[in-house]
C-alpha positions in Angstrom: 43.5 123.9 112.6 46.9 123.1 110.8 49.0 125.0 113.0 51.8 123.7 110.9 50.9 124.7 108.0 50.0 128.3 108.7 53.2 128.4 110.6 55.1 127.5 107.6 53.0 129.3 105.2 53.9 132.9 107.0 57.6 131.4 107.1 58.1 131.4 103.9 56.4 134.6 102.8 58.4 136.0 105.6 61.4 134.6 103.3 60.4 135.6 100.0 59.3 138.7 101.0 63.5 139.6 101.3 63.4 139.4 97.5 61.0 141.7 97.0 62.7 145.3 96.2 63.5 147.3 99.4 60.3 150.0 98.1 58.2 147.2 98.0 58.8 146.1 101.2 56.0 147.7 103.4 56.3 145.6 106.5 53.6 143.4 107.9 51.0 144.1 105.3 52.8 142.7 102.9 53.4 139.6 104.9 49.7 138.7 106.0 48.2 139.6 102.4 50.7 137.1 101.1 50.4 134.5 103.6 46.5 134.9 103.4 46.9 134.2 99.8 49.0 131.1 100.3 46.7 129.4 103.1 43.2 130.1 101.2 45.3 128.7 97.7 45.7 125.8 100.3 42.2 125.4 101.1 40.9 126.0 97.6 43.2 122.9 96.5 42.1 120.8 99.5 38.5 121.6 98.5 39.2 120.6 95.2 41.2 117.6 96.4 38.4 116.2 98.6 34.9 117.1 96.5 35.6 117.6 92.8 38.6 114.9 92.4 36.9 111.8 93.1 33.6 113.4 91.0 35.8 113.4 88.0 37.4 110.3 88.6 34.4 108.1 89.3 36.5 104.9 88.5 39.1 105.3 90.5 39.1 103.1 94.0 37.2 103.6 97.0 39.6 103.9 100.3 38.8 101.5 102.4 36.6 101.9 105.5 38.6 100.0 108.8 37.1 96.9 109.9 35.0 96.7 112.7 34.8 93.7 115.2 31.6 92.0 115.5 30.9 91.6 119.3 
């Protein structure tokens, strides 16, 4: 897992969630259902990213594979 990213992810929801009005600030649950939104946003996008992109986009060039040494 992308401990990075999840790390930074509850961060800054931990962040934003100081501009939130002080009624709407119900602790921690506010926190994780945020947070839960941002990293599964992430995921959709990277699903999106890997499948669906290069479907589209059917021109577009291949990356290349790394050369192997012949023995």
């Amino acid at each position: 897992p992308n401990y990075s990213s999840i790390l930074g992810n509850l961060a800054a929801v931990e962040i934003a969630t100081f501009y939130y009005p002080a009624a709407d600030r119900d602790g921690t649950r506010t926190t994780l259902i945020n947070a839960a939104i941002g990293i599964a946003a992430t995921g959709a996008g990277n699903i999106f990213q890997e499948f669906l992109v290069r479907k589209l986009t059917p021109h577009a060039a291949k990356p290349k594979q790394p050369a192997t040494a012949n023995p």
